[in-house]
N, CA, C and O atoms as a Tripos MOL2 file, in Angstrom:
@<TRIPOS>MOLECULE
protein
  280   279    70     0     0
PROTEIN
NO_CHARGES

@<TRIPOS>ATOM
      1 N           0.8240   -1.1870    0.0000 N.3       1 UNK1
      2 CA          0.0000    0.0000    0.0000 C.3       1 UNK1
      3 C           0.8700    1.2540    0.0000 C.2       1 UNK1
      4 O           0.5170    2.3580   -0.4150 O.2       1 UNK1
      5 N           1.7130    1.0270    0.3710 N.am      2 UNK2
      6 CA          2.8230    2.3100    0.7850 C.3       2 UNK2
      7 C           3.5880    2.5640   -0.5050 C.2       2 UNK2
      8 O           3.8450    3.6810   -0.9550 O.2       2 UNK2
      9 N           3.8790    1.5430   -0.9790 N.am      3 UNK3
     10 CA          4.4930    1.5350   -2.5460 C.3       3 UNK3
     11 C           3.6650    2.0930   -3.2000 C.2       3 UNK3
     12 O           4.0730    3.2210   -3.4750 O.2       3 UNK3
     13 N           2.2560    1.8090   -3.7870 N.am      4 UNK4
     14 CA          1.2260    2.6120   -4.6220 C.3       4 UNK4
     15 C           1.1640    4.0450   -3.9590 C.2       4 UNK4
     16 O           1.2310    4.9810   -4.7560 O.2       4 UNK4
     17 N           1.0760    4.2780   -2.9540 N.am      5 UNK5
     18 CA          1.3520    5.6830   -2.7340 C.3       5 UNK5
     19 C           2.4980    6.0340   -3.3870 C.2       5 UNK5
     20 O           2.2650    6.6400   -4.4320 O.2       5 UNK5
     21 N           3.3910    5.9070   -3.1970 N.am      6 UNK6
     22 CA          4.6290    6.5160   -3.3130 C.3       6 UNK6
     23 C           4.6290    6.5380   -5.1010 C.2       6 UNK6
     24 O           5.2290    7.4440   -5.6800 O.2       6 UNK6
     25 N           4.0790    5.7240   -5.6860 N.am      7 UNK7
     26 CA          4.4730    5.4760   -6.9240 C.3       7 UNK7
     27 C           3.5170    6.6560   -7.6530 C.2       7 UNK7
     28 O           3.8280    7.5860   -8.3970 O.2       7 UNK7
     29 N           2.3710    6.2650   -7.1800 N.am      8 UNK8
     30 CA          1.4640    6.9730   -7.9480 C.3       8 UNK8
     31 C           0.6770    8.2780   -7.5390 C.2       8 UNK8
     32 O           0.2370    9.1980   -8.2280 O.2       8 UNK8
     33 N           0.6530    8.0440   -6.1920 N.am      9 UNK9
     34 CA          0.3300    9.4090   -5.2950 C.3       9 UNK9
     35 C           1.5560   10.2090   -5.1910 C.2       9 UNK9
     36 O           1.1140   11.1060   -4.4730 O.2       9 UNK9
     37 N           2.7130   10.5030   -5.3870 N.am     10 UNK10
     38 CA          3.4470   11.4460   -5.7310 C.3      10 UNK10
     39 C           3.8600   12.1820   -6.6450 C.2      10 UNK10
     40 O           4.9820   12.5390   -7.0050 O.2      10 UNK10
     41 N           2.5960   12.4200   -7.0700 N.am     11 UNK11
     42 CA          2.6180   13.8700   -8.2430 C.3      11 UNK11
     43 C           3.1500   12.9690   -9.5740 C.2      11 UNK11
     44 O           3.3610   13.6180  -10.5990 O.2      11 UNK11
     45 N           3.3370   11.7670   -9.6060 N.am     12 UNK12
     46 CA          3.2400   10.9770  -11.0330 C.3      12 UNK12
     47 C           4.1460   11.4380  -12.3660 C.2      12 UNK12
     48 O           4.0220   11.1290  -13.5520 O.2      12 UNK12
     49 N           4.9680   12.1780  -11.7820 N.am     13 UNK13
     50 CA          6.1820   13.1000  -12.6810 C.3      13 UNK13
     51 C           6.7310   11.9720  -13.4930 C.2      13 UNK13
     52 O           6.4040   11.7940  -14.6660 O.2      13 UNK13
     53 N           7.8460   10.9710  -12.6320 N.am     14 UNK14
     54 CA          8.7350   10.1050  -13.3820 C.3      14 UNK14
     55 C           7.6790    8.9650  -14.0220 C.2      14 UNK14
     56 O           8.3200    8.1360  -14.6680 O.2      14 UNK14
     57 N           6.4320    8.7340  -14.0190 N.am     15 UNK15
     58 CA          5.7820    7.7180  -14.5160 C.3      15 UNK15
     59 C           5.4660    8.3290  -16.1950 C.2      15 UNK15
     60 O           5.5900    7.8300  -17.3140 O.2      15 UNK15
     61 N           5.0160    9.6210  -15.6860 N.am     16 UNK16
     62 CA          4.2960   10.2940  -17.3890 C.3      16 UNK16
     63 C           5.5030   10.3730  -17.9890 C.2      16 UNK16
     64 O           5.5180    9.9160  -19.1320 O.2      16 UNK16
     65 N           6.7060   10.8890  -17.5020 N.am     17 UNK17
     66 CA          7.7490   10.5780  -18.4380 C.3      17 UNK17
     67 C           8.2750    9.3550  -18.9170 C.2      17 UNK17
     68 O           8.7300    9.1980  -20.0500 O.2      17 UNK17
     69 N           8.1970    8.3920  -17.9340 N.am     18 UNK18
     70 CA          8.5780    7.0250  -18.3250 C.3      18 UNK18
     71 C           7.6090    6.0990  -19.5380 C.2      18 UNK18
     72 O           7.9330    5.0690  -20.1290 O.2      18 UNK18
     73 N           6.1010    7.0450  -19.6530 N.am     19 UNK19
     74 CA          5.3080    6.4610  -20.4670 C.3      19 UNK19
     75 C           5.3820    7.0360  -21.7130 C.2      19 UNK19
     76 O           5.0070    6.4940  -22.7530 O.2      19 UNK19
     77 N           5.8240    8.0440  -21.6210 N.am     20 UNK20
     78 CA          6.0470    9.4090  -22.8200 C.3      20 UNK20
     79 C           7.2660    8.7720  -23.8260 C.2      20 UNK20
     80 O           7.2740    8.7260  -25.0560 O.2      20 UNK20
     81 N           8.3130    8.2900  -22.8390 N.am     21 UNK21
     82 CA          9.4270    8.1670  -23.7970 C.3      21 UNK21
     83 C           9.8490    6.6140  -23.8770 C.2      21 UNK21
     84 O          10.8590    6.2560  -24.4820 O.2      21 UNK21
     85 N           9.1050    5.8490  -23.3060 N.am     22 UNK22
     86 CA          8.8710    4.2820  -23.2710 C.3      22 UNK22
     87 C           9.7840    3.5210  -22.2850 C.2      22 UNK22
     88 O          10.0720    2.3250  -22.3100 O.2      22 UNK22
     89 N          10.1080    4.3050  -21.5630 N.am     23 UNK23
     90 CA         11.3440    3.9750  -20.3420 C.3      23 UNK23
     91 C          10.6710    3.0960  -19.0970 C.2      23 UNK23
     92 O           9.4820    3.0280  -18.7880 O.2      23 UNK23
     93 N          11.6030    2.5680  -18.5990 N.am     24 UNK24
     94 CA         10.9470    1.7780  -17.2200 C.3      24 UNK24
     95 C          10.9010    3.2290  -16.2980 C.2      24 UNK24
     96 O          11.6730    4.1530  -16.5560 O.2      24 UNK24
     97 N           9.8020    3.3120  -15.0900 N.am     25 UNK25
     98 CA          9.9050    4.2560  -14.1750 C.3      25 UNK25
     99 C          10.8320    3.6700  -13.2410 C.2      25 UNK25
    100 O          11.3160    4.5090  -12.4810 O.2      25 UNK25
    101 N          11.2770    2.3450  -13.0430 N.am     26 UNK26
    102 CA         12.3630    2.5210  -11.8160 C.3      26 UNK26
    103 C          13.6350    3.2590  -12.2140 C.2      26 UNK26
    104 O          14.3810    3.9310  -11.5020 O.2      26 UNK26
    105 N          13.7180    2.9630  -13.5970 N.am     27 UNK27
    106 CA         15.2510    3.5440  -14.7320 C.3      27 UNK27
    107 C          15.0350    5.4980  -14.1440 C.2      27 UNK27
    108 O          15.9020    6.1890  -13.6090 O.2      27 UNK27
    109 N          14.0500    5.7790  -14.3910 N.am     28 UNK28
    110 CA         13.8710    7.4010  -14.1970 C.3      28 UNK28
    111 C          14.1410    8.0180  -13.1940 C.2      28 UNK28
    112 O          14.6180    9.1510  -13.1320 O.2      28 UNK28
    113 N          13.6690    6.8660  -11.7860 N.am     29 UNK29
    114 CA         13.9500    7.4240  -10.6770 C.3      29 UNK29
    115 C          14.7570    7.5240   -9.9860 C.2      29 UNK29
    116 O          14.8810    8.3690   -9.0990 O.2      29 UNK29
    117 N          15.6780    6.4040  -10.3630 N.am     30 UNK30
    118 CA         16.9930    5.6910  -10.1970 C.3      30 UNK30
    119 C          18.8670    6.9700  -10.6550 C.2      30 UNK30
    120 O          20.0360    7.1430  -10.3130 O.2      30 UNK30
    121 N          17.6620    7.5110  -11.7300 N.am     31 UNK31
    122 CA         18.9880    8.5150  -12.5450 C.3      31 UNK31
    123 C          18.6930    9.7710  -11.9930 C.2      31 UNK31
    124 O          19.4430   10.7460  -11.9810 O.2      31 UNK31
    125 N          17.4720    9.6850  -11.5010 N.am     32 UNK32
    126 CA         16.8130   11.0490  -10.8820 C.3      32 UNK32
    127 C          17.9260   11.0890   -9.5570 C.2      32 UNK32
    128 O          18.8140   11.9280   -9.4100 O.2      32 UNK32
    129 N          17.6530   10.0880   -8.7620 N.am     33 UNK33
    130 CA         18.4870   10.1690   -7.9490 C.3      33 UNK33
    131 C          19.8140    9.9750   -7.8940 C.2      33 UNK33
    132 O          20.2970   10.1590   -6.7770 O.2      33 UNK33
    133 N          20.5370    9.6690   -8.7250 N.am     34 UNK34
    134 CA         22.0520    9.5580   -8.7660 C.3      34 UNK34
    135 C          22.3070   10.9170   -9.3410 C.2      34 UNK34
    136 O          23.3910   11.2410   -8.8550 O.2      34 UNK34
    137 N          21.7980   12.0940  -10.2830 N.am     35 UNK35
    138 CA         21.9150   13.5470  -10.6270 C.3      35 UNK35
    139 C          21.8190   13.9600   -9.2020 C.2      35 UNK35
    140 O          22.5230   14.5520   -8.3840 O.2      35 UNK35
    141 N          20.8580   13.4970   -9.2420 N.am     36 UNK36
    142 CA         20.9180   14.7710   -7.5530 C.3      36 UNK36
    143 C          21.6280   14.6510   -6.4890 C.2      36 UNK36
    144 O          21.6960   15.4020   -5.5170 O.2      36 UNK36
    145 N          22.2050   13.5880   -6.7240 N.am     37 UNK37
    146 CA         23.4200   13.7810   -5.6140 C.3      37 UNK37
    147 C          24.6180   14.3610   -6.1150 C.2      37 UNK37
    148 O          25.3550   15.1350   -5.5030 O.2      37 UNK37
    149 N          24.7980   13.8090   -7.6030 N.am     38 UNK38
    150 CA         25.8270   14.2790   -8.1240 C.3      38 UNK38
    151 C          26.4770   15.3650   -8.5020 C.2      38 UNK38
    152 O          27.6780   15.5670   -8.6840 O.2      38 UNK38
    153 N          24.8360   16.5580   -8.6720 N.am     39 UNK39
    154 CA         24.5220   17.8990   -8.9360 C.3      39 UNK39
    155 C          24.6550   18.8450   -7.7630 C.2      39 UNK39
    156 O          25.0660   20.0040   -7.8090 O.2      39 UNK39
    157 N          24.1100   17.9510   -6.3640 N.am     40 UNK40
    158 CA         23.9580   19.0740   -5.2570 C.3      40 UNK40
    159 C          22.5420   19.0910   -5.5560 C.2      40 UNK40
    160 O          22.1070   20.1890   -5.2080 O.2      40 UNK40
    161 N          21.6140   18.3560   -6.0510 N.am     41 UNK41
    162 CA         19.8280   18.9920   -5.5340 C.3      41 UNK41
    163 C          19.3700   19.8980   -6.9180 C.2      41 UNK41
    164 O          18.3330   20.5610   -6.9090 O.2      41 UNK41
    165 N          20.0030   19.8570   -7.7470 N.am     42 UNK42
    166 CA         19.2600   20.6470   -8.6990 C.3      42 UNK42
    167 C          18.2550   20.3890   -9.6970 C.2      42 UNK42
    168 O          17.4440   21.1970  -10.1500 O.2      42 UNK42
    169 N          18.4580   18.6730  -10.1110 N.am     43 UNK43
    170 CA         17.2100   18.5690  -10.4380 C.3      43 UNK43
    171 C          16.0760   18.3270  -10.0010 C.2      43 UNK43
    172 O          15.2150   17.6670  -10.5830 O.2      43 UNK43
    173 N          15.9670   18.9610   -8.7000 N.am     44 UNK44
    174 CA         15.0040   19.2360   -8.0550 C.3      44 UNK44
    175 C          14.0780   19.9140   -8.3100 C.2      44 UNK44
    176 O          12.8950   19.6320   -8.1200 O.2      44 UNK44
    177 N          14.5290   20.9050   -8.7800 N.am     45 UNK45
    178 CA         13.9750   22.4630   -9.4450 C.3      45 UNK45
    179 C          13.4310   21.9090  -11.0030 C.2      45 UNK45
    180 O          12.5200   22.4820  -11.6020 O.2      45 UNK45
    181 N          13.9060   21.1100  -11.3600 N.am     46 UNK46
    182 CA         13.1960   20.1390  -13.0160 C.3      46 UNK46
    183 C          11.7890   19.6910  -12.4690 C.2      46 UNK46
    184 O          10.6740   20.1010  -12.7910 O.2      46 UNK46
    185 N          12.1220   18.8210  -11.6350 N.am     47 UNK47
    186 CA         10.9940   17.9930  -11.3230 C.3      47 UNK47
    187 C          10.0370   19.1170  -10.5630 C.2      47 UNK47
    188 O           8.8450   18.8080  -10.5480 O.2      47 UNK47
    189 N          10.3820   20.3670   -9.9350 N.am     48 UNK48
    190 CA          9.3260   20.5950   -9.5850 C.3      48 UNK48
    191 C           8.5640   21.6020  -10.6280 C.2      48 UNK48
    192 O           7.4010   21.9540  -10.4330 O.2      48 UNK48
    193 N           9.2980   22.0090  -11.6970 N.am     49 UNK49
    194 CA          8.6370   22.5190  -13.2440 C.3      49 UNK49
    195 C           7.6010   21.2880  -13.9560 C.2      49 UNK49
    196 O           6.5160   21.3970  -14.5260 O.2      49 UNK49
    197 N           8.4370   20.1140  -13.6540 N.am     50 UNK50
    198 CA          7.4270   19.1290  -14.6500 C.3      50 UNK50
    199 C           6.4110   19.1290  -13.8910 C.2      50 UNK50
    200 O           5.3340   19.3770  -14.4350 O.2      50 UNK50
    201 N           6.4280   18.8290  -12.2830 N.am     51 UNK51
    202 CA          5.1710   18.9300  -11.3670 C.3      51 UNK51
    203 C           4.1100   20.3600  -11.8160 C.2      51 UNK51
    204 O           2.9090   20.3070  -12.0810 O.2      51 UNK51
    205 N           4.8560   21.3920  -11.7970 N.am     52 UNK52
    206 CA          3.6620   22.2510  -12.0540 C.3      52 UNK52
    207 C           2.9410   22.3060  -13.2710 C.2      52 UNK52
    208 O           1.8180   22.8060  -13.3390 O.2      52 UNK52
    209 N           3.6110   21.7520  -14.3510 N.am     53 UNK53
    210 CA          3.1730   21.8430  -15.7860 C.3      53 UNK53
    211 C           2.1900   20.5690  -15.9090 C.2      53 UNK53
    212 O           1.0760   20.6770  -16.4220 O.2      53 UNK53
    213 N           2.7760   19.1490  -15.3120 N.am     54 UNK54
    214 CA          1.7240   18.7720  -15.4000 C.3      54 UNK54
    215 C          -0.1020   19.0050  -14.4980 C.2      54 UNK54
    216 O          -1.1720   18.6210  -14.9710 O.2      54 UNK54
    217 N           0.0590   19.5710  -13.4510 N.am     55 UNK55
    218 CA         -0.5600   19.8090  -12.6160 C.3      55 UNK55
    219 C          -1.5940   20.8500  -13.8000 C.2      55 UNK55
    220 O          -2.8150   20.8940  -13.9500 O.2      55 UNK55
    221 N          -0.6320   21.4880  -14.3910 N.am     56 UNK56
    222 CA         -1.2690   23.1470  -14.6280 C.3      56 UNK56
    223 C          -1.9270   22.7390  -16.0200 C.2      56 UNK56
    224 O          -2.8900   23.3930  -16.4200 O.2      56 UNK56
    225 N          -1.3890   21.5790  -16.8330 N.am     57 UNK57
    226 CA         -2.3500   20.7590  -17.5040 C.3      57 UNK57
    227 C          -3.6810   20.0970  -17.6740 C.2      57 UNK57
    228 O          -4.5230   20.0550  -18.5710 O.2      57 UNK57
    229 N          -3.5390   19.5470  -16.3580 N.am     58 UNK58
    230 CA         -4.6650   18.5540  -15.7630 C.3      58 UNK58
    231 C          -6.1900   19.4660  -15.2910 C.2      58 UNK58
    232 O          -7.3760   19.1830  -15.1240 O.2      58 UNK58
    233 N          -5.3360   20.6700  -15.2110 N.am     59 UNK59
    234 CA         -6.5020   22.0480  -14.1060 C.3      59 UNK59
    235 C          -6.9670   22.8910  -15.6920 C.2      59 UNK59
    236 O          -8.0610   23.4540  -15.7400 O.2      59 UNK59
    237 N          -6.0210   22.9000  -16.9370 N.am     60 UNK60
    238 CA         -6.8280   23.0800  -17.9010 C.3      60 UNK60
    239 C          -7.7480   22.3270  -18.9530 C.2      60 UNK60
    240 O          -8.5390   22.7710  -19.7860 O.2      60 UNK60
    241 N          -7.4090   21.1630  -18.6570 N.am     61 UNK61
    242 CA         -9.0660   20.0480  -18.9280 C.3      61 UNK61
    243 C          -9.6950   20.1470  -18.3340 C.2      61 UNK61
    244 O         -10.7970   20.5640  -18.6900 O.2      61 UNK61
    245 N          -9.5110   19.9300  -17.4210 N.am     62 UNK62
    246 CA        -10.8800   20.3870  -16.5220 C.3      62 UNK62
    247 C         -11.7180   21.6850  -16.4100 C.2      62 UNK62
    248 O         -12.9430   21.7940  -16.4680 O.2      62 UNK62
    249 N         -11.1700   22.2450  -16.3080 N.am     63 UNK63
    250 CA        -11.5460   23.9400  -16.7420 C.3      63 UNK63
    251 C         -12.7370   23.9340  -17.7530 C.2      63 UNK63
    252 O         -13.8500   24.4580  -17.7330 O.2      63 UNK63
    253 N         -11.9100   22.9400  -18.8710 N.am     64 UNK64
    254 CA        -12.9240   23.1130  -20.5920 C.3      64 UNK64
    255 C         -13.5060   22.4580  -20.6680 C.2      64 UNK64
    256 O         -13.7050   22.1070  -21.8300 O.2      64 UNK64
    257 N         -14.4480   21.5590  -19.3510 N.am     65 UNK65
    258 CA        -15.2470   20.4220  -19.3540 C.3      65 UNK65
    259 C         -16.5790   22.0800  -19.3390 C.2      65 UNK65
    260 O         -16.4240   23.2100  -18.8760 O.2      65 UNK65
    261 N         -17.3710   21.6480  -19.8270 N.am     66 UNK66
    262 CA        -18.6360   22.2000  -19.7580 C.3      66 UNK66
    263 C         -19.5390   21.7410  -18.5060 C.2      66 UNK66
    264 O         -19.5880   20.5330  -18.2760 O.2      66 UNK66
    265 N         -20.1570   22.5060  -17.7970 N.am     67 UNK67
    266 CA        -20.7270   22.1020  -16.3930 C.3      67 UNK67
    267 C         -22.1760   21.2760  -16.8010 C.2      67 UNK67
    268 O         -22.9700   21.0240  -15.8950 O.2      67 UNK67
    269 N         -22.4620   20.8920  -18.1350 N.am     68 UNK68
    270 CA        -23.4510   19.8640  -18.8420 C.3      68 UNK68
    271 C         -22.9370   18.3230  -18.6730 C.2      68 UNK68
    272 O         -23.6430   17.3400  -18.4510 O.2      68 UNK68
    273 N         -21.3480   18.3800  -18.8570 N.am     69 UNK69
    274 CA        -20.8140   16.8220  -18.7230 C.3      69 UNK69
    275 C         -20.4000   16.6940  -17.0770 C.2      69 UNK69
    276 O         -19.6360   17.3200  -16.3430 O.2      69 UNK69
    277 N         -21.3480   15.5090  -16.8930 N.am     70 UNK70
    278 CA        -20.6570   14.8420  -15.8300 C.3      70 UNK70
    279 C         -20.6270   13.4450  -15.5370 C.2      70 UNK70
    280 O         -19.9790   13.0290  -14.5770 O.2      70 UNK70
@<TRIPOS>BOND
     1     1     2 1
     2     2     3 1
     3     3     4 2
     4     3     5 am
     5     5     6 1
     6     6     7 1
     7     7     8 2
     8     7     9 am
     9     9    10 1
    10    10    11 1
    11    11    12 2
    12    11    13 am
    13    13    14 1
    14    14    15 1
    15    15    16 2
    16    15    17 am
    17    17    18 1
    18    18    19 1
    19    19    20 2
    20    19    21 am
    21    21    22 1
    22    22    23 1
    23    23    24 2
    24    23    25 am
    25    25    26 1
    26    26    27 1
    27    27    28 2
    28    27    29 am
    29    29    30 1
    30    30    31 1
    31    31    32 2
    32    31    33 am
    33    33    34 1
    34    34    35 1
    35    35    36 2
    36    35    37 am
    37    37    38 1
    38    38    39 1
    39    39    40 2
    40    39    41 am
    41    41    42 1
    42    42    43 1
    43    43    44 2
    44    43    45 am
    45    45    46 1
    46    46    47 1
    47    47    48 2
    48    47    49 am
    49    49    50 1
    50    50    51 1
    51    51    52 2
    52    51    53 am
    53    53    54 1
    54    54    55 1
    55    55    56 2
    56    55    57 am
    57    57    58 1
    58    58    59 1
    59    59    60 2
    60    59    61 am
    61    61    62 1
    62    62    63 1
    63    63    64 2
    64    63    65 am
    65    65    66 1
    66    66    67 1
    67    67    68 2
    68    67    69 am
    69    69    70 1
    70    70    71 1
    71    71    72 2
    72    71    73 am
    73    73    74 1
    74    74    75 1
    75    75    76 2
    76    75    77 am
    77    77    78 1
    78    78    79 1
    79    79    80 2
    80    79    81 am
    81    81    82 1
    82    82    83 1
    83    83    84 2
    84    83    85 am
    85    85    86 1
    86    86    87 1
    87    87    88 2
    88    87    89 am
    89    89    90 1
    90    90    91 1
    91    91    92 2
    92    91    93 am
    93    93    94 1
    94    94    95 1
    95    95    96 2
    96    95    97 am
    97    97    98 1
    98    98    99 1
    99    99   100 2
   100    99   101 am
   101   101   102 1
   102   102   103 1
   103   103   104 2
   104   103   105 am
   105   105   106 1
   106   106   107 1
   107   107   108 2
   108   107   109 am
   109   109   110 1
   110   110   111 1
   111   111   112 2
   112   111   113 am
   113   113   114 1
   114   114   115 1
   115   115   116 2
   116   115   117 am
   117   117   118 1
   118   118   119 1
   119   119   120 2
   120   119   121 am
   121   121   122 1
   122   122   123 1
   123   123   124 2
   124   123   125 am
   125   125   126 1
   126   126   127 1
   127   127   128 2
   128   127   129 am
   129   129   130 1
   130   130   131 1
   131   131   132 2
   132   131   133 am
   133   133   134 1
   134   134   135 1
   135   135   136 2
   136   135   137 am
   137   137   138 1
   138   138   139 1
   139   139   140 2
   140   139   141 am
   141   141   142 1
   142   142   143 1
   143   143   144 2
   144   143   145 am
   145   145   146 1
   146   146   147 1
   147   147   148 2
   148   147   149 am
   149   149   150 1
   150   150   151 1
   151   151   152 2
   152   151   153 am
   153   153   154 1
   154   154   155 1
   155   155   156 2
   156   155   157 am
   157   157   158 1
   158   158   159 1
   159   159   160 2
   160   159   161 am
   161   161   162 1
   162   162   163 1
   163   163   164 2
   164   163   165 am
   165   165   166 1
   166   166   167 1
   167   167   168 2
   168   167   169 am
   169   169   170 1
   170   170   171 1
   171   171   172 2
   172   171   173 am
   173   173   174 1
   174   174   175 1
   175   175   176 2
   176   175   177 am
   177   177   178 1
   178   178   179 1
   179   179   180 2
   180   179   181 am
   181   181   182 1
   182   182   183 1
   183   183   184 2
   184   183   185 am
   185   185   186 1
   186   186   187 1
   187   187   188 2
   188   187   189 am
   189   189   190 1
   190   190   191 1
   191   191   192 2
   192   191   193 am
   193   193   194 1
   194   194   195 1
   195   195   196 2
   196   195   197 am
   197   197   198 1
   198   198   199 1
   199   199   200 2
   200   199   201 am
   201   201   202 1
   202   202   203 1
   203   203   204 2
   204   203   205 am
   205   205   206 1
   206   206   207 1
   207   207   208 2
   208   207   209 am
   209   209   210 1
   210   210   211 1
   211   211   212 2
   212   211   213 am
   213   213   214 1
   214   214   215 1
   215   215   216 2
   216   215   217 am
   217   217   218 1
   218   218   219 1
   219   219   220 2
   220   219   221 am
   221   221   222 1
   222   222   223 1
   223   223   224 2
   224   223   225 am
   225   225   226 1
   226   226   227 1
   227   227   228 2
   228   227   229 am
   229   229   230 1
   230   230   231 1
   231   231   232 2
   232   231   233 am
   233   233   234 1
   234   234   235 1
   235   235   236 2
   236   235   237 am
   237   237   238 1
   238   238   239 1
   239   239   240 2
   240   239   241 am
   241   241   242 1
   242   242   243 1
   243   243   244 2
   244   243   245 am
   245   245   246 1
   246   246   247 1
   247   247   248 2
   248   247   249 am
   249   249   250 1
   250   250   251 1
   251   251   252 2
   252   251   253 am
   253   253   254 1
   254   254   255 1
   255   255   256 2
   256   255   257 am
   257   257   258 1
   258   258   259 1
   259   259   260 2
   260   259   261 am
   261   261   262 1
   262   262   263 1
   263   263   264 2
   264   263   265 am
   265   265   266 1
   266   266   267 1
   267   267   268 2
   268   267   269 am
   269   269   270 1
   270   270   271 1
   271   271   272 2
   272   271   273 am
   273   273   274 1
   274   274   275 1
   275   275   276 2
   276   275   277 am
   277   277   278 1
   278   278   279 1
   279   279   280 2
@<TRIPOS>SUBSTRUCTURE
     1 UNK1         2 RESIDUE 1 A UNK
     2 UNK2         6 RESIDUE 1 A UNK
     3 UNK3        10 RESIDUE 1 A UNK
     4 UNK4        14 RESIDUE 1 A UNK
     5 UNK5        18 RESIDUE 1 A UNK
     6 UNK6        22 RESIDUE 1 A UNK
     7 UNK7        26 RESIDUE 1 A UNK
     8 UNK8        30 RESIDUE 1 A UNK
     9 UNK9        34 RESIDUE 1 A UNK
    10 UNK10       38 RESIDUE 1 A UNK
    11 UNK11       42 RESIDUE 1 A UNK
    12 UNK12       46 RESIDUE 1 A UNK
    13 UNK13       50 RESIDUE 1 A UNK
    14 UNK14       54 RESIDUE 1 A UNK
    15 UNK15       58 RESIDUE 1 A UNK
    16 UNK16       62 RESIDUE 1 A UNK
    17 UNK17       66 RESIDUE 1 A UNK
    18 UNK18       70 RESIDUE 1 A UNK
    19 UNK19       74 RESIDUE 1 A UNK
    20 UNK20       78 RESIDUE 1 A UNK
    21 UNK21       82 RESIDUE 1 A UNK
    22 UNK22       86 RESIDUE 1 A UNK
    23 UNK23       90 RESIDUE 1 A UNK
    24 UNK24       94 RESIDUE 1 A UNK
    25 UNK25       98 RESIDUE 1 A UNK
    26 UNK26      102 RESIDUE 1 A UNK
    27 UNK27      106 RESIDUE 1 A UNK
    28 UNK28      110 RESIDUE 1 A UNK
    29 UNK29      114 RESIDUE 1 A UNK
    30 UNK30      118 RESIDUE 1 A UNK
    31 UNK31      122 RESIDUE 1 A UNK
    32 UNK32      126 RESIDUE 1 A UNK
    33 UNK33      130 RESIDUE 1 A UNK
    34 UNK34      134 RESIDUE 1 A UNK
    35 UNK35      138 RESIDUE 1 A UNK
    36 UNK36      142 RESIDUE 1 A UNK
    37 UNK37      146 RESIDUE 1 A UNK
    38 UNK38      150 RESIDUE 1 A UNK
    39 UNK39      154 RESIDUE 1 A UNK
    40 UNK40      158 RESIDUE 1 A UNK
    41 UNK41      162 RESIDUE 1 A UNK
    42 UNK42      166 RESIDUE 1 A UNK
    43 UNK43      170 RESIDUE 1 A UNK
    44 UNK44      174 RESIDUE 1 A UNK
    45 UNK45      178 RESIDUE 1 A UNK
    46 UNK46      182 RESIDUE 1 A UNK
    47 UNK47      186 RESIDUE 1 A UNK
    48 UNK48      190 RESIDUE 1 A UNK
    49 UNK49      194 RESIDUE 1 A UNK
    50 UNK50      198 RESIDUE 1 A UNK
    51 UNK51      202 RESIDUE 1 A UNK
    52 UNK52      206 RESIDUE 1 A UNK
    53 UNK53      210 RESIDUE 1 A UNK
    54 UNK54      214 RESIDUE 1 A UNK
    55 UNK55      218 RESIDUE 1 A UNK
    56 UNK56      222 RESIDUE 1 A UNK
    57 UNK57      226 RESIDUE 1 A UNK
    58 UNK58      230 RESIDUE 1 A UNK
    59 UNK59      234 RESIDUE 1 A UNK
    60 UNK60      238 RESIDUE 1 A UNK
    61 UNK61      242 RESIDUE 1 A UNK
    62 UNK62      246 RESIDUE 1 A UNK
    63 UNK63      250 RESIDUE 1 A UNK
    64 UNK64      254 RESIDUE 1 A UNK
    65 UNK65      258 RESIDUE 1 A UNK
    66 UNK66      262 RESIDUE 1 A UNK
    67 UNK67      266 RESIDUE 1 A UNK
    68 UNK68      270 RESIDUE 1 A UNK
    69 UNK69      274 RESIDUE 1 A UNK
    70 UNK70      278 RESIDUE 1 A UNK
């Protein structure tokens, strides 16, 4: 249960990319974390751009749903 959280309840960043570009998500998270140690924390500041973009995506479908569909 703690794993599906973590996987999918955390803002789902490295999964949409891993589905986008046909990659395994452990491969994504795995390099995610070896940059960021290697960097000092900076692709931190990536992931939290992809977080808002996808977020800021998801809030404009919804937006253009017409209050007729539900």
């Amino acid at each position: 249960m703690l794993k599906q959280y973590i996987e999918k309840g955390l803002f789902g960043v490295c999964q949409k990319i891993g589905d986008k570009f046909n990659i395994s998500t452990h491969r994504i998270r795995l390099y995610f974390i070896y940059t960021s140690f290697l960097t000092f924390g900076s692709p931190i500041f990536i992931y939290l751009i992809c977080l808002f973009w996808l977020n800021f995506k998801a809030y404009k479908r919804e937006a253009k749903k017409s209050i007729w569909e539900l």
